[in-house]
Phi, psi and omega in degrees: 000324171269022155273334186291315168314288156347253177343294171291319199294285164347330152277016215259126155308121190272139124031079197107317184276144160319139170292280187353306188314305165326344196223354149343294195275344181248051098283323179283307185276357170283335189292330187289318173284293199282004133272339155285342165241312185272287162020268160318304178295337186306290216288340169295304146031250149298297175311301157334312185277258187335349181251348176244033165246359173263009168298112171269190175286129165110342182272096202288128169235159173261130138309128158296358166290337213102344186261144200271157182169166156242148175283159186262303245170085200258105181235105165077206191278350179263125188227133187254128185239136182251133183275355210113124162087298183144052204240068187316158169216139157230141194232138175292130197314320150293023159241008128256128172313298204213164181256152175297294193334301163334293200291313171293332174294337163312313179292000000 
């Protein structure tokens, strides 16, 4: 909290300077977070929420657990996934990260 103080007492206009002038630069760095930051993170997101509304039957995906599968069975947020062997899961739609598809185009 007194770094923050710190900080506005420093914007304090001098003597001769534009008031405007002072807050140039702490606009120029909200400007900096929000493209570099919220920004990006916004598109992640977004990009995320679109891949797990575009899952169908049949599509290999990763768990943020770790786990490989395919769905089986998409009811609401819950998808039953086979790991293998006849090994049903059922998961919730948000713990999945990514498609195999993905990982393999990556390599």
């Amino acid at each position: 909290m007194n770094f923050l103080a710190q900080v506005i007492l420093m914007t304090q206009p001098q003597p001769g300077q534009k008031p405007w002038a002072t807050f140039v630069p702490l606009i120029l760095v909200m400007i900096v977070f929000y493209f570099f930051l919220i920004r990006p993170q916004m598109k992640r997101q977004k990009d995320l929420k679109n891949f797990r509304e575009s899952l169908k039957k049949g599509d290999k995906i990763i768990t943020a657990g770790g786990i490989y599968g395919k769905i089986n069975n998409i009811a609401g947020n819950i998808v039953t996934i086979d790991a293998g062997n006849n090994v049903l899961l059922k998961i919730d739609k948000s713990s999945i990260v990514r498609s195999e598809v993905d990982i393999e185009n990556n390599q």
